[in-house]
N, CA, C and O atoms as CSV, one atom per row, in Angstrom:
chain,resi,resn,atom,element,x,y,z
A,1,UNK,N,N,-193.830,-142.266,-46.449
A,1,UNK,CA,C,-193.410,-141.240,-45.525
A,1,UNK,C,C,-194.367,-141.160,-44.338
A,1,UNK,O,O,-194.124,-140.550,-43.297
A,2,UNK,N,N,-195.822,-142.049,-44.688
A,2,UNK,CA,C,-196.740,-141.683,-43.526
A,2,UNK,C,C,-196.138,-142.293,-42.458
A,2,UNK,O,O,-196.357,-141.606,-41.461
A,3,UNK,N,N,-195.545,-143.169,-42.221
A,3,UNK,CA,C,-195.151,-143.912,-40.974
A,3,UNK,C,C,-193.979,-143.367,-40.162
A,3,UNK,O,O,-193.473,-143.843,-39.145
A,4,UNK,N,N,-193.636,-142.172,-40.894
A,4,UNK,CA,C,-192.285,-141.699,-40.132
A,4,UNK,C,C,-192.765,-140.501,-39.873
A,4,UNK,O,O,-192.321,-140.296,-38.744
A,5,UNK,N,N,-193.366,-139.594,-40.165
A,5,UNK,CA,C,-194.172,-138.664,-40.244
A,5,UNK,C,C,-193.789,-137.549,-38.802
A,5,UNK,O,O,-193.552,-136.341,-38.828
A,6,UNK,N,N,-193.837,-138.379,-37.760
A,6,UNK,CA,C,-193.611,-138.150,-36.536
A,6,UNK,C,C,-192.170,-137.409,-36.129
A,6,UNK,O,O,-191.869,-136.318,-35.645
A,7,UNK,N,N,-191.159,-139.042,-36.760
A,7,UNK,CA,C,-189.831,-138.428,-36.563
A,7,UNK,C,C,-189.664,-137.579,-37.319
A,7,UNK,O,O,-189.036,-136.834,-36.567
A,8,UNK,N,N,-189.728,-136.874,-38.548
A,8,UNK,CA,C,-189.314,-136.410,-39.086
A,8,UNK,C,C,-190.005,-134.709,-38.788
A,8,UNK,O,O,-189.610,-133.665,-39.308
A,9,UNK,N,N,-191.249,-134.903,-37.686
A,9,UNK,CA,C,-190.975,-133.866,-37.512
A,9,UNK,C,C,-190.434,-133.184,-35.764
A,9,UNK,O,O,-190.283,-132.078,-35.245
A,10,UNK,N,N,-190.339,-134.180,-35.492
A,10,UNK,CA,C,-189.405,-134.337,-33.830
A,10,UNK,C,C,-187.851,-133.971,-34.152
A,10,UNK,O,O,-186.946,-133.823,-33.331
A,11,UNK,N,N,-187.775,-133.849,-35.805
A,11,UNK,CA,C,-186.466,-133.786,-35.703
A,11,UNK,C,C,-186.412,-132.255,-36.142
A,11,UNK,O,O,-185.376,-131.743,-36.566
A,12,UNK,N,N,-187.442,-131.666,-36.023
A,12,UNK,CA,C,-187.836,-130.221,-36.545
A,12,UNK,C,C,-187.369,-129.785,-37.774
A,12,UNK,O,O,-186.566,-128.903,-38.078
A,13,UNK,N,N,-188.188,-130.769,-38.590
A,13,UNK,CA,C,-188.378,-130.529,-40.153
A,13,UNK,C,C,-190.069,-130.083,-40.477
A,13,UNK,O,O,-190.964,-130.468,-39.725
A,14,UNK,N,N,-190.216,-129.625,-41.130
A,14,UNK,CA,C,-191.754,-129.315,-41.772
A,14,UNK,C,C,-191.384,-130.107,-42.985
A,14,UNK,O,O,-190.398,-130.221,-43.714
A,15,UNK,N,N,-192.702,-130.651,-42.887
A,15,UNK,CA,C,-193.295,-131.582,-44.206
A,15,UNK,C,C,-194.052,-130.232,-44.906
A,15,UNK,O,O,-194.351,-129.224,-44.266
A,16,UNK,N,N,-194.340,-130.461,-46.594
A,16,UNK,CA,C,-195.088,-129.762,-47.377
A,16,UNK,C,C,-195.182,-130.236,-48.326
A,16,UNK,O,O,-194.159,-130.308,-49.006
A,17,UNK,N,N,-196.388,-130.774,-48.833
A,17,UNK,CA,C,-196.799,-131.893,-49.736
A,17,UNK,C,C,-197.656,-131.025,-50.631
A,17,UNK,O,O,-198.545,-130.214,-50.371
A,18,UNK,N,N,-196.989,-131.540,-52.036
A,18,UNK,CA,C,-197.648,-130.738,-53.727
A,18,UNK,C,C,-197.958,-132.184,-53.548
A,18,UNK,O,O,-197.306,-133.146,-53.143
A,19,UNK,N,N,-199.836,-131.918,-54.224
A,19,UNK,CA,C,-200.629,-133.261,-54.966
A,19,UNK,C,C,-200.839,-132.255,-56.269
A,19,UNK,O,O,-200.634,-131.048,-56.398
A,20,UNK,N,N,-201.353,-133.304,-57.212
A,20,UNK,CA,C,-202.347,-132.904,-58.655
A,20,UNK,C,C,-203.494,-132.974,-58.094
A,20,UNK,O,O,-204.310,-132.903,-59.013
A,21,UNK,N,N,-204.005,-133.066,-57.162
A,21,UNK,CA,C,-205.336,-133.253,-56.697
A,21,UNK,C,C,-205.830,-131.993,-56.942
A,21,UNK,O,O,-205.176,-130.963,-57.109
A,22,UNK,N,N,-207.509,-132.194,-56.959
A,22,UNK,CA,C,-207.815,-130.606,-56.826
A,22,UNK,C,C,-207.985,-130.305,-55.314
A,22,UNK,O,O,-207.871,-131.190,-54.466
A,23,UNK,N,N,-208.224,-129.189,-55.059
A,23,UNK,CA,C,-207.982,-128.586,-53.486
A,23,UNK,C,C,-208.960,-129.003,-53.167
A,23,UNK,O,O,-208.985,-128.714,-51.970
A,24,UNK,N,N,-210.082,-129.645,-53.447
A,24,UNK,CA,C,-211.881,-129.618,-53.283
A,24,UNK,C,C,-211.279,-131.036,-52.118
A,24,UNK,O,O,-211.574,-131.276,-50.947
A,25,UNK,N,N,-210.435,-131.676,-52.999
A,25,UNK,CA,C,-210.715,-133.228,-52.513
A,25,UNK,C,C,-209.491,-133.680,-51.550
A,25,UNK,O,O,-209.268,-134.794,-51.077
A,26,UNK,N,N,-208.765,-132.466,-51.406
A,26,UNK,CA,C,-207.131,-132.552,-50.056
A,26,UNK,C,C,-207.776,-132.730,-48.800
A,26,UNK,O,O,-207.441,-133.562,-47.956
A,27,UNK,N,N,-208.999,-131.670,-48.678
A,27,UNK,CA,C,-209.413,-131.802,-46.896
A,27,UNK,C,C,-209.453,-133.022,-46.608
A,27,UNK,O,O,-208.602,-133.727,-46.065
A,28,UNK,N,N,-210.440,-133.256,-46.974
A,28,UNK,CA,C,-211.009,-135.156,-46.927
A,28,UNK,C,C,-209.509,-135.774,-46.826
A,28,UNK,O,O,-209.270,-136.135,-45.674
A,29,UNK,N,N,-208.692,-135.938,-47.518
A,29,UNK,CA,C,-207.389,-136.924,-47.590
A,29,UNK,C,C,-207.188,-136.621,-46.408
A,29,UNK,O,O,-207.729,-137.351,-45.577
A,30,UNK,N,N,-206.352,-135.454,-45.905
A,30,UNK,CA,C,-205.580,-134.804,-45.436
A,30,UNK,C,C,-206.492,-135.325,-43.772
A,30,UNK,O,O,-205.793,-135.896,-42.936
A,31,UNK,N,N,-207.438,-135.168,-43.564
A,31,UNK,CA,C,-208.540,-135.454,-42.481
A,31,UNK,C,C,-208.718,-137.290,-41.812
A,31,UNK,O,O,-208.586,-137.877,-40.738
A,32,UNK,N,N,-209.161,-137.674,-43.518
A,32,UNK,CA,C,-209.088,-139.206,-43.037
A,32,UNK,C,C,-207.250,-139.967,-42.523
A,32,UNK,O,O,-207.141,-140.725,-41.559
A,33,UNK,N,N,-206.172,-139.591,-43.300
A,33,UNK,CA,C,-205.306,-139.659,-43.140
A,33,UNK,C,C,-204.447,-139.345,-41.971
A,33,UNK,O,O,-203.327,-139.829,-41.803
A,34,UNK,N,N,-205.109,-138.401,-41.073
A,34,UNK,CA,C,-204.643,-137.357,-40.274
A,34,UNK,C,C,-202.952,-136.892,-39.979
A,34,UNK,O,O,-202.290,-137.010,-38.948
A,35,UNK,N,N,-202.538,-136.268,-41.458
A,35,UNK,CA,C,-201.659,-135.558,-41.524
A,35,UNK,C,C,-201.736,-134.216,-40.663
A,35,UNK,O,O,-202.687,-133.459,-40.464
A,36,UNK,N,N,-200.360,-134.177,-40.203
A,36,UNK,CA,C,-199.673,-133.111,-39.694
A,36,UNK,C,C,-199.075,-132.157,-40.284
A,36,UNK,O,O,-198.297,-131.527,-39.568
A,37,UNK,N,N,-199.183,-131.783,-41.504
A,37,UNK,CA,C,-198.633,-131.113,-42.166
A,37,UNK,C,C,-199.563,-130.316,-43.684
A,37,UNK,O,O,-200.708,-130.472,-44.109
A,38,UNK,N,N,-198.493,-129.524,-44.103
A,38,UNK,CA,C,-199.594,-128.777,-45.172
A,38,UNK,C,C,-199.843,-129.587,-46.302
A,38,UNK,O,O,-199.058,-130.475,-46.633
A,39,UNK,N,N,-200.731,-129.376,-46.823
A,39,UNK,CA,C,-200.663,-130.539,-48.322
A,39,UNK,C,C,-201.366,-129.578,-49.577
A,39,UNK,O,O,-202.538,-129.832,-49.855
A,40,UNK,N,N,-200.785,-128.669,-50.205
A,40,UNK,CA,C,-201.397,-128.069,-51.535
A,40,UNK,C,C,-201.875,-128.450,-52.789
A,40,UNK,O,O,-202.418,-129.555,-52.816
A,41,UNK,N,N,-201.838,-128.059,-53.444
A,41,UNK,CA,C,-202.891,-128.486,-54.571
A,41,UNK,C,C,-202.610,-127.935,-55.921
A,41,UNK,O,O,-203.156,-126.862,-56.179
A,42,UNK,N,N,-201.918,-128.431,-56.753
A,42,UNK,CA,C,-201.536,-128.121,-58.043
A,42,UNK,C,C,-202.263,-128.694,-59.544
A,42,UNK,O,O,-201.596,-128.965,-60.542
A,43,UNK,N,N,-203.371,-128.778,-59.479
A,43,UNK,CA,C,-203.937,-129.661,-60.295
A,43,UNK,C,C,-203.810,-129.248,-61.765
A,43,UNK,O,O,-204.224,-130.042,-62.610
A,44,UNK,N,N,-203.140,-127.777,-62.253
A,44,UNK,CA,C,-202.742,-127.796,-63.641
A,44,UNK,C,C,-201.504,-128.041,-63.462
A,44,UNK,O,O,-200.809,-127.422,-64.268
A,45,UNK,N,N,-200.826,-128.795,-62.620
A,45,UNK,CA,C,-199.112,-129.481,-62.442
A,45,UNK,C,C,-198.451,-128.572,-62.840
A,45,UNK,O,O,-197.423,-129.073,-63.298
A,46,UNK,N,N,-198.420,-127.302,-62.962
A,46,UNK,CA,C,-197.789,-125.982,-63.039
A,46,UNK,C,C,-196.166,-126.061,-62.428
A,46,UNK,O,O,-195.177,-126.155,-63.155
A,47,UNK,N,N,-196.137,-126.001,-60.980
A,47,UNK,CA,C,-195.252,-126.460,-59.677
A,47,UNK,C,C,-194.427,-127.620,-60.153
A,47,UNK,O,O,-193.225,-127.566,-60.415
A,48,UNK,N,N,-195.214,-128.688,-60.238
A,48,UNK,CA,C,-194.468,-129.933,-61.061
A,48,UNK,C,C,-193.960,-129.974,-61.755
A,48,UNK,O,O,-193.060,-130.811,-61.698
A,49,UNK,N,N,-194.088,-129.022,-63.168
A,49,UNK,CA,C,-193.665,-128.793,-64.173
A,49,UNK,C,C,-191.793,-128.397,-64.086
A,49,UNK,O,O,-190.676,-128.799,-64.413
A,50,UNK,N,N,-192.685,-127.110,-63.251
A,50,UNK,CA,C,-191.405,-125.965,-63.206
A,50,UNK,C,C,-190.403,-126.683,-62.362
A,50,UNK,O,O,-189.185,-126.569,-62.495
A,51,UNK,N,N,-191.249,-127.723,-61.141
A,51,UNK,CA,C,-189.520,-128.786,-60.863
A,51,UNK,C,C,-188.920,-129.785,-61.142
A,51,UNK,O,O,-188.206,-130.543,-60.485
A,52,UNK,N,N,-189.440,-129.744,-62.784
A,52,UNK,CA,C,-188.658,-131.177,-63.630
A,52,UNK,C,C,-189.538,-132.498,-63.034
A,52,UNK,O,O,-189.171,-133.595,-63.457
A,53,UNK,N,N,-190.513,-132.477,-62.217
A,53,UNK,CA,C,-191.122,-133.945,-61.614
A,53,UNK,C,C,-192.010,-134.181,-62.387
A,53,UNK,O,O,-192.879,-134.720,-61.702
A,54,UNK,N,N,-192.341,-134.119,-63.382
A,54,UNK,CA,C,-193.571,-134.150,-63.832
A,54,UNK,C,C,-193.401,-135.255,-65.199
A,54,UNK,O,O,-192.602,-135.099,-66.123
A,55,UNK,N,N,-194.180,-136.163,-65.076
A,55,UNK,CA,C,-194.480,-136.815,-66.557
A,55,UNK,C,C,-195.503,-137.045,-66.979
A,55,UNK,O,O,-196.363,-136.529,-66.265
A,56,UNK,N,N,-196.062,-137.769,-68.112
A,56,UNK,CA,C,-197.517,-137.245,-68.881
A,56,UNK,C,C,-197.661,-138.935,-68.988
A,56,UNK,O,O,-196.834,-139.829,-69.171
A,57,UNK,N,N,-199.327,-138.916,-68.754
A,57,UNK,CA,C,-199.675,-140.062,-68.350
A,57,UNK,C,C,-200.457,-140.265,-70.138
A,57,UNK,O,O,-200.757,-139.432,-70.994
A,58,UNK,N,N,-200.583,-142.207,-70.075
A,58,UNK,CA,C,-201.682,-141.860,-71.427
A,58,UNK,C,C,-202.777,-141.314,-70.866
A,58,UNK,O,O,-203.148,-141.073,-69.718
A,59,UNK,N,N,-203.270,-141.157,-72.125
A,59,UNK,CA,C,-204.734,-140.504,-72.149
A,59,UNK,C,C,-205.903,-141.458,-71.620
A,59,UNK,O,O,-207.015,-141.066,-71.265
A,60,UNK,N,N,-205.457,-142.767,-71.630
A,60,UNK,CA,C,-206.208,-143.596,-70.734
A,60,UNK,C,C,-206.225,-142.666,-69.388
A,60,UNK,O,O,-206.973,-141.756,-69.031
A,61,UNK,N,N,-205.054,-143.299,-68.779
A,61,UNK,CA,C,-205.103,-142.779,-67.451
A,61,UNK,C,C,-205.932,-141.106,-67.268
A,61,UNK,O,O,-206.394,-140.825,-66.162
A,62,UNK,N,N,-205.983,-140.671,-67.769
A,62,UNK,CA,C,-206.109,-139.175,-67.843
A,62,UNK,C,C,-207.858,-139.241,-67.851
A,62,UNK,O,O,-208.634,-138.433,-67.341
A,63,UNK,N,N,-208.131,-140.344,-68.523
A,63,UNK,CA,C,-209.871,-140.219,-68.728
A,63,UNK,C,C,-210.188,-140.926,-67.361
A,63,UNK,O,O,-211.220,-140.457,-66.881
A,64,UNK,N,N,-209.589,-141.968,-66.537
A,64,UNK,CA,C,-209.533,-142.693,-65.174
A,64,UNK,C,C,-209.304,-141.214,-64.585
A,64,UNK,O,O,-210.421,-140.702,-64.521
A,65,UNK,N,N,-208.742,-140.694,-64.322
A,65,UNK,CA,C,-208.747,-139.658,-63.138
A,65,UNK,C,C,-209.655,-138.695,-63.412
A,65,UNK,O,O,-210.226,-138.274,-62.407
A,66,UNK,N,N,-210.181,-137.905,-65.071
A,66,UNK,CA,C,-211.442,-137.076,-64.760
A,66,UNK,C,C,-212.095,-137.793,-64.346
A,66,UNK,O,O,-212.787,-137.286,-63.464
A,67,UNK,N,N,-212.334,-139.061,-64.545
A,67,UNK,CA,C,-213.736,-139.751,-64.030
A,67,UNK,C,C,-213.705,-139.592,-62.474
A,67,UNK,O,O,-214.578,-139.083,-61.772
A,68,UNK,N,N,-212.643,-140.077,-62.128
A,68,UNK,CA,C,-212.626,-140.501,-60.508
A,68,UNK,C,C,-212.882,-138.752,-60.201
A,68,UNK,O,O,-214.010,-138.264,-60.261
A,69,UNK,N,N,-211.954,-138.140,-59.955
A,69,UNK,CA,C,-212.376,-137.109,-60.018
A,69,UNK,C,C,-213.509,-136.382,-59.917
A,69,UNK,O,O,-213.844,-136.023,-58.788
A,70,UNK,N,N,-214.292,-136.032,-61.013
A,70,UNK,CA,C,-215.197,-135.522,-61.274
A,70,UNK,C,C,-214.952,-133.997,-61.987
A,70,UNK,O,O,-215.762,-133.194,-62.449
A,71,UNK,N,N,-213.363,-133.957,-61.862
A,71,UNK,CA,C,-213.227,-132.270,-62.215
A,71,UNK,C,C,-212.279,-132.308,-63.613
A,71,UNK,O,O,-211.921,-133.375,-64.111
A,72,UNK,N,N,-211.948,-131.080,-64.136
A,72,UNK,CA,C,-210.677,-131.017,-65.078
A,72,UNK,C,C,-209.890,-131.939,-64.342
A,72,UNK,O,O,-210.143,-132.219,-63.171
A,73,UNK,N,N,-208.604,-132.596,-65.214
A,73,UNK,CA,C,-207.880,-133.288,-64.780
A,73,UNK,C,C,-206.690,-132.664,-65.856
A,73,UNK,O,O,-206.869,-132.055,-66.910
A,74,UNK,N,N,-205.267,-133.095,-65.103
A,74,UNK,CA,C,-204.483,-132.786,-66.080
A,74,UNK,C,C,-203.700,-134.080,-66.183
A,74,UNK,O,O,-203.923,-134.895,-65.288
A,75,UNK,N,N,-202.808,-134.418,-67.133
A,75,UNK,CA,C,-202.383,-135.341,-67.415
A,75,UNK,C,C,-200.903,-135.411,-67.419
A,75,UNK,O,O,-200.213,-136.130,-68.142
A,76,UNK,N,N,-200.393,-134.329,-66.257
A,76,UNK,CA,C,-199.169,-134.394,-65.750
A,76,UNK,C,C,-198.926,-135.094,-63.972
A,76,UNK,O,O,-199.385,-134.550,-62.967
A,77,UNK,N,N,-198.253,-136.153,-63.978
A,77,UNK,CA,C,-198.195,-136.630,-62.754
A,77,UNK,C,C,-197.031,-136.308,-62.592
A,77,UNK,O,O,-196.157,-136.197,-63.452
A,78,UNK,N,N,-196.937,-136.079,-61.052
A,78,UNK,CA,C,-195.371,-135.743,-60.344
A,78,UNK,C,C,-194.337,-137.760,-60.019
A,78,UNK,O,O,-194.714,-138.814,-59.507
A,79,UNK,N,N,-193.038,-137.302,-60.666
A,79,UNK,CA,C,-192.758,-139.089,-60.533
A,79,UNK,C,C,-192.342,-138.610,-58.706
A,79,UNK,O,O,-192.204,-137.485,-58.225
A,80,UNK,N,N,-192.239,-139.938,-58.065
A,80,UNK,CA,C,-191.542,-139.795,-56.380
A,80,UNK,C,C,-190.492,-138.800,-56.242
A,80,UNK,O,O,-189.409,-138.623,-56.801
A,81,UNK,N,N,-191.212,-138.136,-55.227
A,81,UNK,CA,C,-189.763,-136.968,-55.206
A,81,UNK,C,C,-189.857,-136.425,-53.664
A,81,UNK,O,O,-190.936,-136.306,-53.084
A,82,UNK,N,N,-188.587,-136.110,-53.069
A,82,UNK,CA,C,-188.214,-135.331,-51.965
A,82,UNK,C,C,-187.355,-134.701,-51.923
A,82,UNK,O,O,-186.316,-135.333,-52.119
A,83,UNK,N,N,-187.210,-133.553,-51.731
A,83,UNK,CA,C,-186.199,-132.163,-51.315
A,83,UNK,C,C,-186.644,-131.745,-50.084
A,83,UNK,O,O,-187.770,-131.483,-49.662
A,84,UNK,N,N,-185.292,-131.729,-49.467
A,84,UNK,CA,C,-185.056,-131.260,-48.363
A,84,UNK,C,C,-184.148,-130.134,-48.169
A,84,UNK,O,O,-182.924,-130.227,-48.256
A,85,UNK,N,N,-184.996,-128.731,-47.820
A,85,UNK,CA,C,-183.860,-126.999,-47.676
A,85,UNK,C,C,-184.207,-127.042,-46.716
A,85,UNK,O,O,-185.080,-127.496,-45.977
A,86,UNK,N,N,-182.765,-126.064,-46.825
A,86,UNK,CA,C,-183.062,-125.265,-45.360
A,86,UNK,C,C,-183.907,-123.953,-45.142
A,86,UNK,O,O,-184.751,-123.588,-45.960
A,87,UNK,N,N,-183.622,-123.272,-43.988
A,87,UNK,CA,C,-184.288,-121.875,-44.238
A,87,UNK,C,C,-184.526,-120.806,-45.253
A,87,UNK,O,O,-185.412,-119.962,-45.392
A,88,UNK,N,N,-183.296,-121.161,-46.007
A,88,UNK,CA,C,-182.854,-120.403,-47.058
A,88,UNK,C,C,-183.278,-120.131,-48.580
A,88,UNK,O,O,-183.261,-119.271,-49.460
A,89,UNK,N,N,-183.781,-121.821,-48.212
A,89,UNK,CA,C,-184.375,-122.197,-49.655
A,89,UNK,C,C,-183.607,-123.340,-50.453
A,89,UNK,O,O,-183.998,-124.100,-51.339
A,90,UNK,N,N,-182.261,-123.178,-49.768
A,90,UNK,CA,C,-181.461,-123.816,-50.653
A,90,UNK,C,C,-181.827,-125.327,-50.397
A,90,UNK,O,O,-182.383,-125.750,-49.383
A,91,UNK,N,N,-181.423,-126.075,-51.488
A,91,UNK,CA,C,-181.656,-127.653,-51.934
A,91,UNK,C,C,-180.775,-128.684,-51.219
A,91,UNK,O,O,-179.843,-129.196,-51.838
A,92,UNK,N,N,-181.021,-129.006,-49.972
A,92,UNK,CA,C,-179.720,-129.833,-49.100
A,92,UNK,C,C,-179.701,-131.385,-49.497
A,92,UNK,O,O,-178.775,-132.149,-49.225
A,93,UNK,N,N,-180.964,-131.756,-50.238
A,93,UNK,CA,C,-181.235,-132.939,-50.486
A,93,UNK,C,C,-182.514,-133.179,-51.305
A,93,UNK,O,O,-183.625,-132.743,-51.004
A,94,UNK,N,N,-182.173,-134.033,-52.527
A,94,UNK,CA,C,-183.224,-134.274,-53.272
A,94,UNK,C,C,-183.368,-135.543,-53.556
A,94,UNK,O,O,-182.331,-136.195,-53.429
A,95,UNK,N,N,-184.325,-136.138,-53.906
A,95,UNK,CA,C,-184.565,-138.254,-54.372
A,95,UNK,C,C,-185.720,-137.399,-55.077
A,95,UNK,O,O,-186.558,-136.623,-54.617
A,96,UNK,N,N,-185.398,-137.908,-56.559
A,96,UNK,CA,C,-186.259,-138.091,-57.848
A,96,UNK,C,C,-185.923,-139.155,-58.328
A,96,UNK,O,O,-184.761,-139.508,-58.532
A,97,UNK,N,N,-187.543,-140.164,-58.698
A,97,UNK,CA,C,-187.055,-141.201,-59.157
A,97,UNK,C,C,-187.866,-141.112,-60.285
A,97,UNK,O,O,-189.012,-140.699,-60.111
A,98,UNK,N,N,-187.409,-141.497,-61.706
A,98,UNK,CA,C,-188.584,-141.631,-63.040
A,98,UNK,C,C,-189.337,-143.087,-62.932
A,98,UNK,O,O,-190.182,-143.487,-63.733
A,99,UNK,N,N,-188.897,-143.741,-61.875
A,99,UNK,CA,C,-189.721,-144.684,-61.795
A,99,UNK,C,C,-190.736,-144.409,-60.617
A,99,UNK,O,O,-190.515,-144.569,-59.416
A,100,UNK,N,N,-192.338,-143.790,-61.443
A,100,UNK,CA,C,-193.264,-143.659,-60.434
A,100,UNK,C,C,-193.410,-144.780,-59.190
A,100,UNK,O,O,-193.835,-144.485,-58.073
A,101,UNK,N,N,-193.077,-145.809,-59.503
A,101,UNK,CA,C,-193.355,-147.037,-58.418
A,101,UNK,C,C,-192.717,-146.917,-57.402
A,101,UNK,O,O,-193.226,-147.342,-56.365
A,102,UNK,N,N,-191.257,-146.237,-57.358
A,102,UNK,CA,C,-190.148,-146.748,-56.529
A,102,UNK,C,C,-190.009,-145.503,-55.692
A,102,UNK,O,O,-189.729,-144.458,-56.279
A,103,UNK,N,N,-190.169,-145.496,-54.430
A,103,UNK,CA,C,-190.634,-144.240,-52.902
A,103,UNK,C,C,-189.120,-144.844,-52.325
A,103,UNK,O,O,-188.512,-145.915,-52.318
A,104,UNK,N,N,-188.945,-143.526,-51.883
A,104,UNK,CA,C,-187.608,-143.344,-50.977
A,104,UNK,C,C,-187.937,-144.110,-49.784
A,104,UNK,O,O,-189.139,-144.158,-49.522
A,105,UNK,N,N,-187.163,-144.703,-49.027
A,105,UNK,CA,C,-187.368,-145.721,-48.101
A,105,UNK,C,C,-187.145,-144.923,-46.853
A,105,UNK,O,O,-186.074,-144.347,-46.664
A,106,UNK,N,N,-188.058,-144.881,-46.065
A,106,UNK,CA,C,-188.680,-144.545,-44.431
A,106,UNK,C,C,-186.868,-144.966,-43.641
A,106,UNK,O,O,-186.658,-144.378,-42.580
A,107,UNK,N,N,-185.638,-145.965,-44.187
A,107,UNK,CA,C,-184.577,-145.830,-42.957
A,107,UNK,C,C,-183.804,-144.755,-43.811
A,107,UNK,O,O,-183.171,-143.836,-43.291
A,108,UNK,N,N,-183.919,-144.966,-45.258
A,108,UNK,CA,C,-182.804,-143.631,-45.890
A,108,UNK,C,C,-183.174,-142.228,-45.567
A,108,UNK,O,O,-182.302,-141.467,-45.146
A,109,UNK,N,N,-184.361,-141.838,-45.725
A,109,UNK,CA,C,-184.740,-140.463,-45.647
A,109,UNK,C,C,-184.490,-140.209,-43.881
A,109,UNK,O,O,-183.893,-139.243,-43.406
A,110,UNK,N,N,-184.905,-140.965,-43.354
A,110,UNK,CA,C,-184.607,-140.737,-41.525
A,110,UNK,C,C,-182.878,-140.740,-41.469
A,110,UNK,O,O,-182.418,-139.934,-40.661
A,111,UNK,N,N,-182.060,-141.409,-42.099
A,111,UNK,CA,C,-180.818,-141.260,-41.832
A,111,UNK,C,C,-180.361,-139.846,-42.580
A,111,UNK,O,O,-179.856,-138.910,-41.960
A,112,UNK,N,N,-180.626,-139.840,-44.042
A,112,UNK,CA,C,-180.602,-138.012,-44.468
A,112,UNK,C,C,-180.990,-137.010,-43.362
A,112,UNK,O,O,-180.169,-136.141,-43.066
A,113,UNK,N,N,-182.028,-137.058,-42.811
A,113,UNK,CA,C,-182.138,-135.966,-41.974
A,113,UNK,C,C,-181.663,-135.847,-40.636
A,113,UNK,O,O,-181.802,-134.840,-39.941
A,114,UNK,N,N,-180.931,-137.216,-40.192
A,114,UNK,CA,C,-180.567,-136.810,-38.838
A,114,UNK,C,C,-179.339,-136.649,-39.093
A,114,UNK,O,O,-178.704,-136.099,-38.194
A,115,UNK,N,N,-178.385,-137.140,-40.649
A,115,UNK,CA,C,-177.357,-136.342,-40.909
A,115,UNK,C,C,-177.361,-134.885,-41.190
A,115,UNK,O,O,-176.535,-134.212,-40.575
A,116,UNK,N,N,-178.014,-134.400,-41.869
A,116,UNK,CA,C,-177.989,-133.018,-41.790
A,116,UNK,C,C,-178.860,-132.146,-41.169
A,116,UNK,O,O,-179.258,-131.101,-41.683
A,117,UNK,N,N,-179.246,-132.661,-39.785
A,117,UNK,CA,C,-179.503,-131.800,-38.391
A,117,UNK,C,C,-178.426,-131.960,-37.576
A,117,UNK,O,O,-178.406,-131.219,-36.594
A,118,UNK,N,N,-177.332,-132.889,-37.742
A,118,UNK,CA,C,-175.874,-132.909,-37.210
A,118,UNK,C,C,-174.958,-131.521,-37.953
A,118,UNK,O,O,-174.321,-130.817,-37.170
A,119,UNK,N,N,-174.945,-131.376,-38.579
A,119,UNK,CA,C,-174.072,-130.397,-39.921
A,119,UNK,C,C,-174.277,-129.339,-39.415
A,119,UNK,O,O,-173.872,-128.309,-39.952
């Protein structure tokens, strides 16, 4: 999504990005990266939970991220996901994939939204 980042908000959408990260370590991302947008911080995957994105990593992985880390870690990861509402709240568009690997593609999500800024 970083490479579209722009259009998508020329097309007057707000981006708002849930990590598991802890909040300690978003500035830094969020800085070196230089996002335009908000990026929060759910690191007991609470948020994740409650929107069905969430799956449980082994306990390998789980001892790799306290380490990297340095903090509690939880061992719920969010799989690829985008929803797109409107003002309202309501859900105009969602891509969940259970395959963590596989990211919505930079021409589909740009064609979703300039269809429904037509609507």
């Amino acid at each position: 999504m970083a490479e579209a980042e722009q259009e998508i908000l020329d097309l007057g959408y707000q981006i708002i990005a849930i990590s598991p990260d802890h909040f300690k370590y978003l500035k830094p991302t969020v800085f070196t990266h230089a996002m335009n947008y908000q990026v929060y911080a759910d690191p007991e995957a609470k948020l994740i939970q409650e929107l069905g994105i969430g799956f449980e990593t082994p306990d390998m992985t789980k001892m790799y991220i306290a380490n990297k880390t340095k903090l509690d870690a939880t061992n719920i990861l969010p799989v690829p996901s985008v929803f797109v509402l409107n003002t309202s709240g309501n859900i105009l568009f969602e891509y969940i994939n259970p395959n963590y690997k596989v990211r919505l593609s930079t021409p589909l999500l740009l064609a979703v939204l300039e269809t429904l800024k037509e609507e």
